[in-house]
C-alpha positions as CSV (number, residue, x, y, z in Angstrom):
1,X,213.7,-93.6,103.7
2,X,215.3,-94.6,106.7
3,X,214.2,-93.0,110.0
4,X,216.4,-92.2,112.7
5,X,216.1,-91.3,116.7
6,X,219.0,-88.9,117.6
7,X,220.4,-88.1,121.3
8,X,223.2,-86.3,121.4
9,X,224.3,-85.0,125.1
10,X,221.1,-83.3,126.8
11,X,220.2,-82.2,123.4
12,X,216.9,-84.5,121.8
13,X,216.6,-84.3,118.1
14,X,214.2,-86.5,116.5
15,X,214.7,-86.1,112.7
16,X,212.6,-88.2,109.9
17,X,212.6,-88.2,106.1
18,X,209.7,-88.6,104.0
19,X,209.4,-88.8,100.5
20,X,207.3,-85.2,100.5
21,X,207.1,-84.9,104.4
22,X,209.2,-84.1,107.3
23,X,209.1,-84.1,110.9
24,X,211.9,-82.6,113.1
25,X,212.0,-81.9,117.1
26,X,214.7,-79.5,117.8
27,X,215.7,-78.0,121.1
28,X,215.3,-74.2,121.5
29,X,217.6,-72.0,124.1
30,X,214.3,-71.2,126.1
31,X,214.5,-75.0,127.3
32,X,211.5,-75.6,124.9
33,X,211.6,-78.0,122.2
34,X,209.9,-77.9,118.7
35,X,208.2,-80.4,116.3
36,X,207.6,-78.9,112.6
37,X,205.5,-81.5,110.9
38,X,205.0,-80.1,107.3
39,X,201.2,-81.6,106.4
40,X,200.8,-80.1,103.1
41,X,202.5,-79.2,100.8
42,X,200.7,-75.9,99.1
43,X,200.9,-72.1,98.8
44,X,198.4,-70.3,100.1
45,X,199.6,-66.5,100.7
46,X,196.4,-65.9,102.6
47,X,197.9,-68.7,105.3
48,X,199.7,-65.7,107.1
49,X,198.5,-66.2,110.7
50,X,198.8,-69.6,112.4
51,X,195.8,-70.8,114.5
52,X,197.9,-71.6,118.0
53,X,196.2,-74.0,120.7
54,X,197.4,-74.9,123.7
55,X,197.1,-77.9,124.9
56,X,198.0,-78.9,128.9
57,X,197.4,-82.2,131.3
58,X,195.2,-83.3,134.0
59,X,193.7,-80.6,136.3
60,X,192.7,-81.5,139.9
61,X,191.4,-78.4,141.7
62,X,190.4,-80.5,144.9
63,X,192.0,-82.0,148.1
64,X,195.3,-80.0,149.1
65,X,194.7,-77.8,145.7
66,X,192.0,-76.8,147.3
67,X,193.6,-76.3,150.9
68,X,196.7,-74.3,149.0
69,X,194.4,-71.9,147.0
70,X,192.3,-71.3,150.5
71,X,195.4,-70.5,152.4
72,X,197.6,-68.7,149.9
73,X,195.0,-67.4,147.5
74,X,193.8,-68.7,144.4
75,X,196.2,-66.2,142.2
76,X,199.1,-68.8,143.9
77,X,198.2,-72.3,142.0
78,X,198.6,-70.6,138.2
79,X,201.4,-67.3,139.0
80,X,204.5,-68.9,138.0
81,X,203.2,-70.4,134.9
82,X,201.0,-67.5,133.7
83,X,202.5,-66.9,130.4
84,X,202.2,-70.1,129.4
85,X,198.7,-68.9,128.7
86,X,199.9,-65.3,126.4
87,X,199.1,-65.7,123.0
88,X,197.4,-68.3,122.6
89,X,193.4,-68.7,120.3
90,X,192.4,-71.7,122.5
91,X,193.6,-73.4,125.3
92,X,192.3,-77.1,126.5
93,X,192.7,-79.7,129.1
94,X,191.5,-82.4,131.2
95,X,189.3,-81.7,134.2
96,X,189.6,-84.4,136.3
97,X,186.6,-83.6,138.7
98,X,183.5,-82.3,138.7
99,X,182.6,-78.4,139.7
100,X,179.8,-78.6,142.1
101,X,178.0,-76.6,145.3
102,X,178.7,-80.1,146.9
103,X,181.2,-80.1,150.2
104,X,184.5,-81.8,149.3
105,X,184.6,-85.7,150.5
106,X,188.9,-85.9,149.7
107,X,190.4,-83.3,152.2
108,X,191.6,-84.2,155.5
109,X,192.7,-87.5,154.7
110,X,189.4,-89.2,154.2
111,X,191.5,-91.4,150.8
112,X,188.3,-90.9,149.0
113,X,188.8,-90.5,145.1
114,X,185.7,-88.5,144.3
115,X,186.7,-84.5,143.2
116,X,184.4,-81.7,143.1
117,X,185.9,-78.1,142.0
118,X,184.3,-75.2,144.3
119,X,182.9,-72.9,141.0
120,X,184.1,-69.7,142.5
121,X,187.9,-71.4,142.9
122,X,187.2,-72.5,138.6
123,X,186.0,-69.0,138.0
124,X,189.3,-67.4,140.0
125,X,191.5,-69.5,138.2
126,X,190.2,-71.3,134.5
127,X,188.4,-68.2,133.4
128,X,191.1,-65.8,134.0
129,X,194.2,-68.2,132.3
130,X,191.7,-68.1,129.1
131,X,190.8,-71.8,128.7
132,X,188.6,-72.5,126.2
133,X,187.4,-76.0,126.3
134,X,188.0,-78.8,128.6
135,X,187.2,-82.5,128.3
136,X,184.8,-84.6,130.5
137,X,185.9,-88.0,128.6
138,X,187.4,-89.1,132.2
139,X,186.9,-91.6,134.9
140,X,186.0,-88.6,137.6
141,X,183.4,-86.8,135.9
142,X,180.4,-88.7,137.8
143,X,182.4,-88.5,140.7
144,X,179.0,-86.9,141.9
145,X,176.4,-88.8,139.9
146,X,174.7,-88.1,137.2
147,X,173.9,-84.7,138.9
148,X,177.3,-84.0,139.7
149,X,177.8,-84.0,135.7
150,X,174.9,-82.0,135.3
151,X,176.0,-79.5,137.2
152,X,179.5,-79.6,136.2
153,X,178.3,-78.4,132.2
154,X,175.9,-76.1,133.9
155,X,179.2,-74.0,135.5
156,X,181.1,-74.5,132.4
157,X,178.7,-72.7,130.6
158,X,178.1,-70.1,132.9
159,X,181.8,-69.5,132.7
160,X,182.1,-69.3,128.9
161,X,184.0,-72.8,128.6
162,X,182.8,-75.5,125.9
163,X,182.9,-78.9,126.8
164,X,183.2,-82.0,125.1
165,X,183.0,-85.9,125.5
166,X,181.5,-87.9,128.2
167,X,181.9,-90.2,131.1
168,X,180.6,-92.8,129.2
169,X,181.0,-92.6,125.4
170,X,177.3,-92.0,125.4
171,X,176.8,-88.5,123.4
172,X,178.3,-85.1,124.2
173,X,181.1,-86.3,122.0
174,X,182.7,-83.1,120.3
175,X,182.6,-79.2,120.5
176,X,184.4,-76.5,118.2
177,X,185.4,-73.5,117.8
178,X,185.9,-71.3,115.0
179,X,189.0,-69.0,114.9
180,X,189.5,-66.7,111.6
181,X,186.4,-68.4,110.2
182,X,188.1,-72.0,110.2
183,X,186.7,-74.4,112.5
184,X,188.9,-76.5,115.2
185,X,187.1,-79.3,116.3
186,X,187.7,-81.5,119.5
187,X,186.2,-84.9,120.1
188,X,186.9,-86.6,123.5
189,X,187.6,-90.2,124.3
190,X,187.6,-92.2,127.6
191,X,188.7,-95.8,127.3
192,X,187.1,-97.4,130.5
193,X,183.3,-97.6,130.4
194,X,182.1,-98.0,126.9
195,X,184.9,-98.1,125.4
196,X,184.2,-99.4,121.9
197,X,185.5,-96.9,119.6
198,X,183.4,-96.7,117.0
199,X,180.7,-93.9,117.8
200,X,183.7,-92.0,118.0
201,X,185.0,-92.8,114.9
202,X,182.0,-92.3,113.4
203,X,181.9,-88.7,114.7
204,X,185.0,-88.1,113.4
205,X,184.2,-89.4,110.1
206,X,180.9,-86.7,110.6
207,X,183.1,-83.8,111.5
208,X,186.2,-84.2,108.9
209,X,184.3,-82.4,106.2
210,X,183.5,-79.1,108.5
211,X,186.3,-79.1,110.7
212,X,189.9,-77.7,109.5
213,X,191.5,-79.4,112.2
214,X,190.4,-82.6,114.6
215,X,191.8,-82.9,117.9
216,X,191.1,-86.2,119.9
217,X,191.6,-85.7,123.6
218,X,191.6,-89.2,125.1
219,X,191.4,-90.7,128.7
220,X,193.0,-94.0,128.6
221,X,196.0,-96.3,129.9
222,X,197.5,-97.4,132.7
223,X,198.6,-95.3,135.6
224,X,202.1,-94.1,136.5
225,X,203.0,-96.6,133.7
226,X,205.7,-94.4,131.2
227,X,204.7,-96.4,128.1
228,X,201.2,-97.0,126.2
229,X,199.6,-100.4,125.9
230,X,198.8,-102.2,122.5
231,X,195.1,-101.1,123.1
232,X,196.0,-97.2,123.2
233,X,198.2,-97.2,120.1
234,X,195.8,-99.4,117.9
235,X,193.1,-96.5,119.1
236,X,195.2,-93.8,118.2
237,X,195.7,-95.0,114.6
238,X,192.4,-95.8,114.3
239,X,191.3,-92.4,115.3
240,X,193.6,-90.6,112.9
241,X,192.7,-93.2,110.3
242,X,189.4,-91.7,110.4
243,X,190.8,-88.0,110.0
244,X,192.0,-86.9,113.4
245,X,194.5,-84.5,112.7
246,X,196.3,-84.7,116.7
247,X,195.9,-86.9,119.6
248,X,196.0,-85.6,123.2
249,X,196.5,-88.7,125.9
250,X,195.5,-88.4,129.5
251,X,194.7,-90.4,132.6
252,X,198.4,-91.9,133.4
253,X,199.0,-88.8,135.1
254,X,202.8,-89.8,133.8
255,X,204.1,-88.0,130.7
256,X,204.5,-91.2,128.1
257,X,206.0,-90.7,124.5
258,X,204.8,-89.2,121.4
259,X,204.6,-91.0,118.3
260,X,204.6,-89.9,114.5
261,X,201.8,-91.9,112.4
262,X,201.2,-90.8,109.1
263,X,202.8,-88.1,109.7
264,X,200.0,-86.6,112.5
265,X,201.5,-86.2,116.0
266,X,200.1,-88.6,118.9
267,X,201.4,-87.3,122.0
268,X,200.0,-90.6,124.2
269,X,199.6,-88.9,127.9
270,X,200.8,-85.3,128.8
271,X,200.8,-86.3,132.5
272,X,199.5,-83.4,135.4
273,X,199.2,-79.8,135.0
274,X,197.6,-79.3,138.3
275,X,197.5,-81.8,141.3
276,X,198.6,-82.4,144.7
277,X,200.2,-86.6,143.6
278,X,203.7,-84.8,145.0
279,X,205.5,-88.4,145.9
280,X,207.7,-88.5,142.3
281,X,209.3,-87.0,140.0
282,X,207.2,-88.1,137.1
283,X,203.7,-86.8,138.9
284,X,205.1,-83.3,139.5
285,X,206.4,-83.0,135.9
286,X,204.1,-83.2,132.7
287,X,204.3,-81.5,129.3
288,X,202.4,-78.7,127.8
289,X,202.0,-79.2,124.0
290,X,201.4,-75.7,121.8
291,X,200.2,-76.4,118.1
292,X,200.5,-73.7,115.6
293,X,198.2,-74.7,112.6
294,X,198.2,-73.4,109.3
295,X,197.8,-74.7,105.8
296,X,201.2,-75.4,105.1
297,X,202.7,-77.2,108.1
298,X,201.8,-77.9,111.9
299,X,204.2,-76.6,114.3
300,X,204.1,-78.2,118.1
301,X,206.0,-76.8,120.8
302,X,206.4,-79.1,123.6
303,X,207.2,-77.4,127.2
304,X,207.9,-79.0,130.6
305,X,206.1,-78.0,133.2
306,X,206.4,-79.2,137.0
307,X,203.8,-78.6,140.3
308,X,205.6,-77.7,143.2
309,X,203.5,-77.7,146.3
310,X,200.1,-77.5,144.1
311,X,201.9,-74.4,142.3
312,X,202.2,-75.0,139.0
313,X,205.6,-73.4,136.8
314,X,207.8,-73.6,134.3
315,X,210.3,-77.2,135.2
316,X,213.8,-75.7,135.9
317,X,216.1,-76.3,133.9
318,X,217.7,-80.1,135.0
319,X,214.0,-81.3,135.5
320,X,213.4,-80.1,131.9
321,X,216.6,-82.2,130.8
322,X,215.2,-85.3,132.7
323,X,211.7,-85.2,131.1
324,X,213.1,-84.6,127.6
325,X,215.6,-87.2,128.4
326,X,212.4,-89.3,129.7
327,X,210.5,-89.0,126.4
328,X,213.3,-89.2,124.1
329,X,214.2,-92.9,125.5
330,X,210.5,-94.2,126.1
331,X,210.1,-92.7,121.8
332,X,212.6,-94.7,121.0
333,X,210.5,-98.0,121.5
334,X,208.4,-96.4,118.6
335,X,208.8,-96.6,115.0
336,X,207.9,-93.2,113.1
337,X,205.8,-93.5,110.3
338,X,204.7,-92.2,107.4
């Protein structure tokens, strides 16, 4: 059947027919906008209580992050946008650093690119939003060596966080957790150092009979570039060829489109959630992605989200317009499939 991409005024809806399938992304009054992606077609009365994830960009905690939550307090980076993080049975991003004892080498305009995350400033701000699992699939996370990585698990564990993937595609590859006795699996990506995809879709291929769900969260790309390259899109239709159920992009630090692929959602880079790039529009602005699972269908709710002076909120209402606007003309260079 014919599939169609739909803008009318400020208003995006994305609406595609299957022959058993739908997708549709609908604005809601609240500014947020909806993606209902029906992904079987059964009854199952027991199904009563979705399992809801939420899913945000990259976070930076160094460099004038750090100088903010030191001179306002740490409550001020995460305030605005707190209940974002009500409600939900997971929550998952992208550190983009390492959490070490070591002194920072970024702040007073050294231009260095190496991030460590003081562990008290993690603990006074991760712990309390309620995230449970980041990703270490990233070009930052041996900012500090080998060591530095080390280290950087050894904090995560102390504060009650699972991680997953790996700097280099070399092990460490997924984690799960296991809500209402159904287990949600997360595997992690990066594209630039080993970056052959196959131990990772062999670990998907090992996971699909265990998991209910399987999210890849990849680290791939080109920065400040709004659309993917060939390479990303052959990788995420590889990755869900092997059973990934979503796929979570990264690294751009730009949001870029989503795309519908056999009827699984790719949502190719969610851009920042918390970082101190404050010279455009698209840096300050990314997208928070909540996924209500259940056996029936897969409900995503995609919210804009801006940083303004490393504090992170809810985008106002024109800045929401623009991103959705944003998305909806950098999706229409895709073609939805079933």
């Amino acid at each position: 059947m014919s599939k169609k991409l739909l803008i009318v005024g400020t208003v995006i809806f994305i609406l595609v027919s299957f022959s058993v399938d739908y997708a549709i992304l609908s604005r809601h009054s609240s500014g947020a906008v909806s993606l209902l992606s029906s992904v079987l077609k059964t009854e199952n009365l027991l199904d009563l209580q979705p399992i809801r994830a939420l899913f945000v960009g990259d976070i930076m905690l160094d460099r004038w992050v750090a100088n903010h939550a030191a001179q306002y307090g740490t409550a001020s980076l995460f305030t605005n946008i707190r209940p974002l993080f009500e409600g939900n049975d997971m929550i998952v991003g992208n550190l983009e650093g390492t959490i070490t004892s070591e002194p920072s080498v970024t702040q007073n305009g050294s231009g260095l690119l190496q991030f460590t995350f003081n562990p008290q400033l993690v603990r006074d701000t991760l712990v309390p939003l309620g995230f449970t699992a980041v990703t270490l699939a990233n070009n930052h996370t041996l900012d500090f060596g080998q060591s530095g990585y080390e280290e950087t698990k050894a904090n995560l564990i102390k504060d009650a966080i699972l991680s997953f993937g790996s700097p280099s595609n070399s092990g460490d590859f997924s984690t799960k957790k296991d809500i209402r006795g159904k287990s949600i699996c997360f595997v992690g990506y990066e594209e630039f150092v080993n970056s052959d995809p196959q131990p990772i879709l062999d670990e998907i291929h090992s996971l699909r009979a265990s998991c209910y769900r399987i999210i890849v969260v990849t680290h791939w790309g080109v920065e400040y570039i709004p659309t993917p390259t060939d390479r990303q899109k052959t990788l995420a239709h590889a990755f869900i060829d092997a059973g990934a159920d979503v796929i979570i992009g990264s690294h751009p630090h730009i949001v870029q489109p989503f795309e519908i692929y056999k009827n699984k959602a790719i949502f190719y880079s969610l851009g920042n959630f918390m970082f101190d790039q404050n010279f455009s529009f698209e840096t300050t602005h990314g997208l928070a992605v909540q996924i209500d699972f259940s056996d029936t269908e897969t409900h995503f709710t995609l919210m804009p989200v801006a940083i303004l002076n490393e504090e992170a909120s809810f985008a106002s209402v024109d800045d929401r317009n623009q991103v959705f606007r944003a998305l909806a003309v950098t999706t229409s260079d895709f073609s939805l499939q079933d």
